[in-house]
C-alpha positions as semicolon CSV with decimal commas, in nm:
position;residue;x (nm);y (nm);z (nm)
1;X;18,168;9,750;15,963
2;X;18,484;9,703;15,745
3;X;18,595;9,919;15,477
4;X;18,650;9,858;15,112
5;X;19,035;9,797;15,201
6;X;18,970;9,527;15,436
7;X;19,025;9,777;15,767
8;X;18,768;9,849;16,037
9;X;18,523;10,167;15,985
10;X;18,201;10,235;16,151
11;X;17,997;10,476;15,906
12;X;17,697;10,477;16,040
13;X;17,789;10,716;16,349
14;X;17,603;10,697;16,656
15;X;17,239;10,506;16,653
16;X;17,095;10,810;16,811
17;X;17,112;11,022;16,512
18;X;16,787;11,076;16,326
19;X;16,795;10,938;15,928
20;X;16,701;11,309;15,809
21;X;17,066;11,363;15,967
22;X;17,256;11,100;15,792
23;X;17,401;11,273;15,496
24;X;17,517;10,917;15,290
25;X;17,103;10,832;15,386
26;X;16,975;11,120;15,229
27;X;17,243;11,132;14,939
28;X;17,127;10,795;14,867
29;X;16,765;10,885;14,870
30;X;16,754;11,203;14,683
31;X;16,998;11,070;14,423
32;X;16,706;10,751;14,335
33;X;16,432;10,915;14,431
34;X;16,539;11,132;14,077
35;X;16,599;10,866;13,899
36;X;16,273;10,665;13,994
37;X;16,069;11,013;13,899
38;X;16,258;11,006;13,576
39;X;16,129;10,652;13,521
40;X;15,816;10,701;13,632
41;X;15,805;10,981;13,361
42;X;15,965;10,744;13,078
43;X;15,744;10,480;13,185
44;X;15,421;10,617;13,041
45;X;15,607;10,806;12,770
46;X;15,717;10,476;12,621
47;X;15,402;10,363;12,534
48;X;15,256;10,644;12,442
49;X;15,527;10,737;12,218
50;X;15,510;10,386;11,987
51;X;15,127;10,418;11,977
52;X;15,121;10,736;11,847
53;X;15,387;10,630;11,583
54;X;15,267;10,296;11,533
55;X;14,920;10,258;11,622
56;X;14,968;9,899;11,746
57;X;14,930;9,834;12,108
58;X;15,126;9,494;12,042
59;X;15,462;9,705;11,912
60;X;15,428;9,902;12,258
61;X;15,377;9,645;12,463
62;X;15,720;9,487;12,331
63;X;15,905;9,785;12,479
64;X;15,793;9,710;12,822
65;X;15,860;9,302;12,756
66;X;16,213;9,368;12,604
67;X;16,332;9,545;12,964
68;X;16,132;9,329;13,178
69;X;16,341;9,048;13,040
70;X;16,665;9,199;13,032
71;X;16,561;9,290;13,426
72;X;16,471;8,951;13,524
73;X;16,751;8,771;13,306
74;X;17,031;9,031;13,446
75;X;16,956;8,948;13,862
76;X;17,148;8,665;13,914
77;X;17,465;8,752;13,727
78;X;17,449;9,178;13,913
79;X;17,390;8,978;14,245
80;X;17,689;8,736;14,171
81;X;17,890;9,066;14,043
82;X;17,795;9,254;14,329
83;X;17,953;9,053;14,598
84;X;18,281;8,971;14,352
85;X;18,321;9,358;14,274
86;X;18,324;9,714;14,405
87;X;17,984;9,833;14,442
88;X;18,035;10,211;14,376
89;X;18,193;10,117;14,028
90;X;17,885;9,897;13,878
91;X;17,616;10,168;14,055
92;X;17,807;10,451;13,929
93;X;17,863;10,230;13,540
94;X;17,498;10,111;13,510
95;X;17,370;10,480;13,581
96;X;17,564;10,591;13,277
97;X;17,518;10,288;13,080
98;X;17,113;10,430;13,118
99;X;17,223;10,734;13,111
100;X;17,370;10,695;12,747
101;X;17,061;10,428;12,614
102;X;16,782;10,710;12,725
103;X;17,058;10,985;12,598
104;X;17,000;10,779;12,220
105;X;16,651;10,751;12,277
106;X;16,625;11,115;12,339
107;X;16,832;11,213;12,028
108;X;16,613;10,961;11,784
109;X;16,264;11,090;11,867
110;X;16,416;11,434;11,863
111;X;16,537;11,369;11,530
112;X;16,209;11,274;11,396
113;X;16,325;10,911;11,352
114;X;16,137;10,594;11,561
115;X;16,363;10,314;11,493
116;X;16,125;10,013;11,708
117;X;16,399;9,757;11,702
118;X;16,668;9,967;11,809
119;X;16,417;10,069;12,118
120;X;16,346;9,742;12,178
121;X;16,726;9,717;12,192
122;X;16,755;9,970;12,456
123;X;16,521;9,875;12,626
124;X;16,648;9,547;12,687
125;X;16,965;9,756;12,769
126;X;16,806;9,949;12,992
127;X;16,668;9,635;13,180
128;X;17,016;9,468;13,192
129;X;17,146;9,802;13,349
130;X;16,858;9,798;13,621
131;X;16,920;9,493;13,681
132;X;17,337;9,561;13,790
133;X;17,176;9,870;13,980
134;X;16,976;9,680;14,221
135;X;17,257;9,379;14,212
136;X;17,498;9,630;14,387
137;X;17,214;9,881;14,567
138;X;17,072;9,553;14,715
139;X;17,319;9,607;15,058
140;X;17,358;9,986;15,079
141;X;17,050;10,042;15,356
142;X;17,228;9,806;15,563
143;X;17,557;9,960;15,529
144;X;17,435;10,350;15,579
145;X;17,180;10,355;15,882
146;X;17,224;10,193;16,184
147;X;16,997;9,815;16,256
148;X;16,755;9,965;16,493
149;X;16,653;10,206;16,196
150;X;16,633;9,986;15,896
151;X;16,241;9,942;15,925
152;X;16,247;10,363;15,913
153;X;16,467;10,354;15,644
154;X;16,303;10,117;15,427
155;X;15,935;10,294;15,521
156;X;16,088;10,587;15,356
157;X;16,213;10,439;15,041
158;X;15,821;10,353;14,999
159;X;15,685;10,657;15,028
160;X;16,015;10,793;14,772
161;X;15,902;10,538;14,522
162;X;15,518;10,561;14,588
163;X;15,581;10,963;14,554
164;X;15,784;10,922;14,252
165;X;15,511;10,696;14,090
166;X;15,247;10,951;14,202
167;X;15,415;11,261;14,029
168;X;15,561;11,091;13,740
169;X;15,244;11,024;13,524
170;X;15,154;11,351;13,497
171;X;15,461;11,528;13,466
172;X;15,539;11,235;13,171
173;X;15,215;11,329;13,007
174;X;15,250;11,682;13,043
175;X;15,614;11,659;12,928
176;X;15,507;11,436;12,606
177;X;15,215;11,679;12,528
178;X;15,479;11,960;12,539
179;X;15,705;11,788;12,294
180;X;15,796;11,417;12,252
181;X;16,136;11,400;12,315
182;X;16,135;11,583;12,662
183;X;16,004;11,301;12,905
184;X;16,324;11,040;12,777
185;X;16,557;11,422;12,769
186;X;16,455;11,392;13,191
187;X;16,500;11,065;13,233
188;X;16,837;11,085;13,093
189;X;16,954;11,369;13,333
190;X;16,796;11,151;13,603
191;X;17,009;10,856;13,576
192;X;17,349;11,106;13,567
193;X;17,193;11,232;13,929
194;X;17,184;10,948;14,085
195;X;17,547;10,874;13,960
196;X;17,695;11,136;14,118
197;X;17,440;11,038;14,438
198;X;17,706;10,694;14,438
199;X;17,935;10,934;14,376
200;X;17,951;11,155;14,696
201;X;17,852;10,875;14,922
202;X;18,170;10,838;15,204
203;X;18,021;10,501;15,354
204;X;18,214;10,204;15,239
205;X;17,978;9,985;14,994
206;X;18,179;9,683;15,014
207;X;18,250;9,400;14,928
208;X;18,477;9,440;15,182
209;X;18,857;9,219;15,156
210;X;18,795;9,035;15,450
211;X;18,517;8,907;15,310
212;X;18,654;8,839;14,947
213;X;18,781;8,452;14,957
214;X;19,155;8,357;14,851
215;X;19,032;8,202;14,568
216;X;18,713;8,283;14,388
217;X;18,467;8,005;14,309
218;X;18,377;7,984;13,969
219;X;18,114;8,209;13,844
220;X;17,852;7,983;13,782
221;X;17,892;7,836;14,181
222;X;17,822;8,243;14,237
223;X;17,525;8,266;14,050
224;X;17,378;7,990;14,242
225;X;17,439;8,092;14,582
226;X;17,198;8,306;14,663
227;X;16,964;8,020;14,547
228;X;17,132;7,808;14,751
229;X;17,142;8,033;15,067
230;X;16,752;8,077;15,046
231;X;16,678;7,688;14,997
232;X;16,908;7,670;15,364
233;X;16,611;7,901;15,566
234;X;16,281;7,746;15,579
235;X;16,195;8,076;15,650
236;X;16,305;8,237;15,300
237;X;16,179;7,973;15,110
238;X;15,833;8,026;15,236
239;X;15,843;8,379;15,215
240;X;15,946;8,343;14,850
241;X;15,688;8,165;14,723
242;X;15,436;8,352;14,915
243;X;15,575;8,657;14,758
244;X;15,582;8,552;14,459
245;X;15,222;8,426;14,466
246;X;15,138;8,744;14,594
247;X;15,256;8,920;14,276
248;X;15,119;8,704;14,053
249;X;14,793;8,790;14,230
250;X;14,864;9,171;14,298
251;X;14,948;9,223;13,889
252;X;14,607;9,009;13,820
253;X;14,411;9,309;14,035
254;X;14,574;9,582;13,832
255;X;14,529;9,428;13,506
256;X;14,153;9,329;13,620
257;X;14,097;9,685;13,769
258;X;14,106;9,830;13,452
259;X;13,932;9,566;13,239
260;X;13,638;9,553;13,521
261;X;13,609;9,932;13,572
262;X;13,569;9,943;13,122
263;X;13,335;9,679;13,146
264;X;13,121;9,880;13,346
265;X;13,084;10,141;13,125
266;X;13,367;10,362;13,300
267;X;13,557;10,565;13,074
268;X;13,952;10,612;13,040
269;X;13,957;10,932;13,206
270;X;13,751;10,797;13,523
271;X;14,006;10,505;13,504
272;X;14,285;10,679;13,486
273;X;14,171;10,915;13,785
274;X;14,067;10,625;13,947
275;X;14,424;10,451;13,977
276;X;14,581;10,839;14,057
277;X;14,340;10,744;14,372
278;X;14,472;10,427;14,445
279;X;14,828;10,531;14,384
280;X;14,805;10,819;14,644
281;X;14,640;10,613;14,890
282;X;14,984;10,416;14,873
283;X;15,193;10,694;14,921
284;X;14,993;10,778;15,189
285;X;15,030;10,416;15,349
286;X;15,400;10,427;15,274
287;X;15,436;10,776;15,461
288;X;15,256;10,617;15,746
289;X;15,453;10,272;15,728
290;X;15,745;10,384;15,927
291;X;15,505;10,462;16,226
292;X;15,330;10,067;16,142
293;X;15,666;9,895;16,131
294;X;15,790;10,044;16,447
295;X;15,475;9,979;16,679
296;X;15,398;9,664;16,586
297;X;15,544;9,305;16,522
298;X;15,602;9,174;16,124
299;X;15,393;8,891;16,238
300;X;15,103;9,067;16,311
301;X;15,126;9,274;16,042
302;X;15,124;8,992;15,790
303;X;14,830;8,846;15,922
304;X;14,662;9,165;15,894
305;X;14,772;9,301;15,537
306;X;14,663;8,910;15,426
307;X;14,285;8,936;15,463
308;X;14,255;9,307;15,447
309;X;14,398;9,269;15,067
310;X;14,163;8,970;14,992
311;X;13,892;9,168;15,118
312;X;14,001;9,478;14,911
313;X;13,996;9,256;14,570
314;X;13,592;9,146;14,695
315;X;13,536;9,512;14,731
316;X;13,597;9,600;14,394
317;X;13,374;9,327;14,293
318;X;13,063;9,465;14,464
319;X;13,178;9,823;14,361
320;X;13,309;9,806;14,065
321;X;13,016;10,070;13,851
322;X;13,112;10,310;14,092
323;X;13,481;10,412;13,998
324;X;13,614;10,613;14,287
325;X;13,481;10,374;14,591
326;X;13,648;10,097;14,370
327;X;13,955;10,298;14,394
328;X;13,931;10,336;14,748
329;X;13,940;9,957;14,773
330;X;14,250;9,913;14,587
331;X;14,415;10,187;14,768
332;X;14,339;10,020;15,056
333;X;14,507;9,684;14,960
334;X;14,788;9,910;14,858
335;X;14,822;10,087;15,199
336;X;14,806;9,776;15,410
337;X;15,066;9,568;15,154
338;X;15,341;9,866;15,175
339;X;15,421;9,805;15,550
340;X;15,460;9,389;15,474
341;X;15,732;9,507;15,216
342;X;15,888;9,714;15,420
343;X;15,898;9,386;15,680
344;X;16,018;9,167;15,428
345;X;16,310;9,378;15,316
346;X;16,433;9,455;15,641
347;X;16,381;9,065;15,771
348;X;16,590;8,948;15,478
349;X;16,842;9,233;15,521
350;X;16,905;9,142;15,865
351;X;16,923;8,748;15,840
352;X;17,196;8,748;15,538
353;X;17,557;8,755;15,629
354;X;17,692;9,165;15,381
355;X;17,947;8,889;15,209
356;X;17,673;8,758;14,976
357;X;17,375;8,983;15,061
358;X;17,356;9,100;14,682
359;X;17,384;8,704;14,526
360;X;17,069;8,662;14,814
361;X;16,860;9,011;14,738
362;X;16,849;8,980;14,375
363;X;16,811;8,591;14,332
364;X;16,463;8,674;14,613
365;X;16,386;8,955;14,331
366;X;16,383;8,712;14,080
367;X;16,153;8,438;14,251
368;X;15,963;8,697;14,349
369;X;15,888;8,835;13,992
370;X;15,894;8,463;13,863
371;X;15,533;8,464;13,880
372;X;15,385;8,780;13,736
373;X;15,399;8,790;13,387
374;X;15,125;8,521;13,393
375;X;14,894;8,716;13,546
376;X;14,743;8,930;13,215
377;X;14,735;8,617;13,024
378;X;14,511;8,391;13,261
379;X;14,299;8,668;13,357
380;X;14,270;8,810;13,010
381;X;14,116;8,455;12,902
382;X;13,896;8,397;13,162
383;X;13,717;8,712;13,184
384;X;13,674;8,683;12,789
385;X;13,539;8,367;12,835
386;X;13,371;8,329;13,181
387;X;13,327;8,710;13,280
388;X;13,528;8,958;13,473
389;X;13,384;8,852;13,800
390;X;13,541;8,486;13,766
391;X;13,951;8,599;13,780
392;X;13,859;8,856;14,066
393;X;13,682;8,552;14,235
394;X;13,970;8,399;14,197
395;X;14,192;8,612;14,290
396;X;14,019;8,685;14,598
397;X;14,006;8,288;14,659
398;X;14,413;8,259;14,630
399;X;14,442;8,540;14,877
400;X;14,255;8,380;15,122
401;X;14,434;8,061;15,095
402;X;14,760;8,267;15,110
403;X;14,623;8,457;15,440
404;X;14,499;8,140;15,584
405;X;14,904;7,908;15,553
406;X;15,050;8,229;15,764
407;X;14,861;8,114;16,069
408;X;14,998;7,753;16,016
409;X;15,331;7,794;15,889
410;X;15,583;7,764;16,168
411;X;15,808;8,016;16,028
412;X;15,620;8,339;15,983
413;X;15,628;8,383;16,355
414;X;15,971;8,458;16,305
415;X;15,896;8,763;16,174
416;X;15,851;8,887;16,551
417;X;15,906;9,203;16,726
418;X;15,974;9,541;16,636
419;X;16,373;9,566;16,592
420;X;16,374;9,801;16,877
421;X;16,243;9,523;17,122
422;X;16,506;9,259;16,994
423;X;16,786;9,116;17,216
424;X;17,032;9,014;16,943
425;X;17,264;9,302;16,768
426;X;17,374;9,073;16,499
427;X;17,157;8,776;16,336
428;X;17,290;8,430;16,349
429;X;17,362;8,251;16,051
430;X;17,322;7,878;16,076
431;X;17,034;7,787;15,838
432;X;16,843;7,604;16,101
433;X;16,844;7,926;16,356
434;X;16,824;8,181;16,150
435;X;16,669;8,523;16,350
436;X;16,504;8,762;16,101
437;X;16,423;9,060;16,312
């Protein structure tokens, strides 16, 4: 692996050492596993904070539009500055640039003062910042544990952000309850964390000079080359669009979850104990992925997390007056589906070349997200007007189809083996031989 000046380093020591004993691993892991809690915590605060103040659902929900579009507008540009720039600089910058917008948020609702607009504002900041985070986090597994462990590592960044999910909604509530101001005070403190996390890791993060061109391309040739790496690999195009379909169909089941369990008669409490279920059932899958991903092939396990989720969404059809069991359903799609991501990262990981891994990682996030916003909307309208069986039958219906292209589509074989079984140390890169794994 090079280093940031252009000479040779290898940081990841020996493959032999465990990940609980590589200090830049766990630096990296405690540092945004704080942040994601303090997100988590933010993340229901948010909304609860402008309907209390308000009283309109519609001014909360813009919150939570303005940073999903600054997130989704701000990937291609942090990918294309990722791969131009030093990565340490824009993690360590967009962790204070959140650091400051939660800092103001914090001070206003201290103050007694909800300004919406200028928390729409931040907010949109705040997704713009995210956005240069993941840009320049999108190559740091690869460049901190060794290949045979990437599946591990990855397994173990599910169960951080399952975990941090998990513990965040209460602690946010209990936090708001406690005073209004407190859960957006944590968040702040979170975000300078995982700053000095960047901070104290020794690995090189790249881009390394070797890999920097004599001249740069022009920017907008940048922004478009992640795009135009993934339209080279039959193999990433498919798994793009399936991904993407599968988020526009996984956002559908939570947004139907909670209209279906209502229209049953279930109240918000059971609801909202009924998706703590669910959640935990995915941190439990995503402690148990690393053992899934290491035993058996990506291939298999896509073929398997396929029907078992389209079966999940008809089991909280048949059970959906009874709450918890409809829980259990959905916490079993989202045990079975946290494994397939942590396939998917590593497989794309592996197959792009560390010289434009960010422009590739955060123009997949984008496709992959392309999708999901529509979700709410469709299903909203048809379960007004046809029932809430009819998007769930739907759903249910697109996740078969999905399930049923992987055992036709060339490609998804490529998935293969285990990484421990594989005969290749480094992944080729012509687009028409492409190894993912």
């Amino acid at each position: 692996m090079a280093r940031e000046d252009g000479r040779k380093a290898d940081p990841q020591g020996p493959e032999s050492t465990p990940l609980w004993r590589n200090r830049d691993y766990n630096i990296w892991w405690s540092g945004v596993a704080m942040s994601k809690l303090g997100t988590s915590v933010s993340t229901l605060a948010f909304p609860l904070l402008v309907l209390a103040s308000t009283g309109s659902a519609a001014a909360a929900g813009v919150v939570g539009t303005c940073e999903s579009v600054g997130l989704v507008a701000g990937l291609l540009p942090a990918g294309a500055a990722a791969d131009r720039y030093p990565r340490r600089a824009l993690l360590v910058g967009s962790s204070l640039v959140q650091l400051a917008s939660m800092g103001i948020v914090f001070w206003i609702v201290a103050a007694g003062h909800l300004w919406l607009s200028l928390i729409a504002v931040l907010a949109l900041v705040q997704g713009l910042a995210s956005a240069a985070f993941a840009g320049a986090a999108a190559p740091l597994v690869k460049r901190i544990v060794p290949e045979s462990q990437v599946r591990t590592a990855f397994a173990r960044v599910e169960a951080r952000d399952y975990g941090a999910q998990l513990a965040g909604a209460p602690i946010g509530g209990a936090l708001f309850s406690w005073a209004r101001w407190a859960p957006f005070l944590l968040d702040a403190l979170s975000f300078g964390a995982v700053a000095l996390a960047c901070l104290f890791l020794r690995t090189p993060l790249g881009p390394d000079a070797a890999d920097r061109p004599a001249e740069r391309p022009p920017l907008r040739r940048d922004l478009g080359a992640g795009l135009a790496f993934i339209r080279g690999s039959a193999f990433l195009r498919y798994a793009l669009l399936w991904m993407a379909l599968m988020n526009l169909f996984f956002t559908g089941i939570g947004f139907m979850f909670i209209v279906t369990l209502r229209r049953h008669g279930a109240s918000p409490s059971q609801i909202g104990t009924a998706e703590s279920i669910a959640t935990a059932c995915g941190f439990g899958g995503a402690l148990a992925a690393g053992w899934v991903v290491r035993r058996l092939s990506g291939y298999r396990i896509i073929l398997f997390v396929s029907w078992m989720v389209a079966a999940g969404v008809g089991g909280i059809m048949v059970l959906a007056s009874r709450p918890w069991l409809a829980a259990l359903c959905l916490g079993a799609s989202i045990v079975f589906v946290t494994p397939l991501n942590v396939v998917f990262a590593s497989g794309m990981v592996a197959m792009v070349p560390d010289a434009m891994i960010a422009r590739v990682m955060t123009s997949a996030n984008m496709a992959s997200q392309s999708c999901g916003w529509l979700a709410p909307v469709v299903c909203g309208a048809l379960a007004d007007g046809l029932g809430v069986e009819v998007p769930l039958i739907a759903i249910a219906v697109g996740l078969a189809l999905l399930a049923a292209a992987n055992h036709v589509v060339p490609v998804v074989r490529q998935l293969g083996e285990p990484p421990e079984s594989s005969r290749e140390s480094e992944p080729r890169t012509d687009p028409d031989e492409r190894t993912v794994l």
